[in-house]
N, C-alpha and C positions, 0 to 999 in steps of 0.2 A: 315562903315569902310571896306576896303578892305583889306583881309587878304593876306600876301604874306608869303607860308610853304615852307620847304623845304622838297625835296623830302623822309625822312625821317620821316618829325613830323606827320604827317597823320597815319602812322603806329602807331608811339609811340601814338597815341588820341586812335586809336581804340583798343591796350591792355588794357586801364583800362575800357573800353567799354565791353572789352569780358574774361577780365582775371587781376581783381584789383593789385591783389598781383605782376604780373608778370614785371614791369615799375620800375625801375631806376628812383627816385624819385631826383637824384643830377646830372643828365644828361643837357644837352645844348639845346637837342630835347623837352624836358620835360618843362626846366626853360621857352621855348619860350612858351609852351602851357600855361605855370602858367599866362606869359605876356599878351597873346593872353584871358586870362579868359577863356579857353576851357576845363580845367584841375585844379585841387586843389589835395593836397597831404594833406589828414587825418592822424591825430597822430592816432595812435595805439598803441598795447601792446608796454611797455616797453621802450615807446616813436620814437619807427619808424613809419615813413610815409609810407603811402598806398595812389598809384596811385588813385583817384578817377577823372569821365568826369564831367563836369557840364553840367546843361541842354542843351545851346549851342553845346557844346560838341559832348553829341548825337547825337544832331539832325545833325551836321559838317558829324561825324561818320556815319549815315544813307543814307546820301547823298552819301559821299565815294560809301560805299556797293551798293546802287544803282546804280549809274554810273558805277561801276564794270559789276555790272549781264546786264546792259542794253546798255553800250555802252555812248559815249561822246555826248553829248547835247541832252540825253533823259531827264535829270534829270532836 
């Protein structure tokens, strides 16, 4: 499956990667990652959702950071 993100959802994947709590669980950027299975929102206290990545996710996530520190078509 070829993923098509938008220049935004890539960030929004890697806050619950680096900071669960911090993602806007009712977002546009988010719903597409929920779409995408990159992303899941866990009920917590009191019944709000918490950003959580799936393993995909990460690994998406990894990839990002990489091609970041190394430059495009090292990854």
């Amino acid at each position: 499956m070829t993923l098509m993100l938008t220049p935004h959802e890539p960030a929004t994947l890697i806050l619950p990667v680096d900071a669960p709590g911090q993602v806007q669980t009712d977002c546009a950027d988010f719903n597409a990652l929920l779409q995408y299975k990159l992303a899941r929102a866990d009920v917590v206290e009191a019944g709000a959702a918490q950003a959580r990545a799936t393993e995909g996710g990460c690994r998406l996530a990894e990839s990002l950071r990489l091609s970041r520190q190394h430059g495009p078509g090292l990854v």
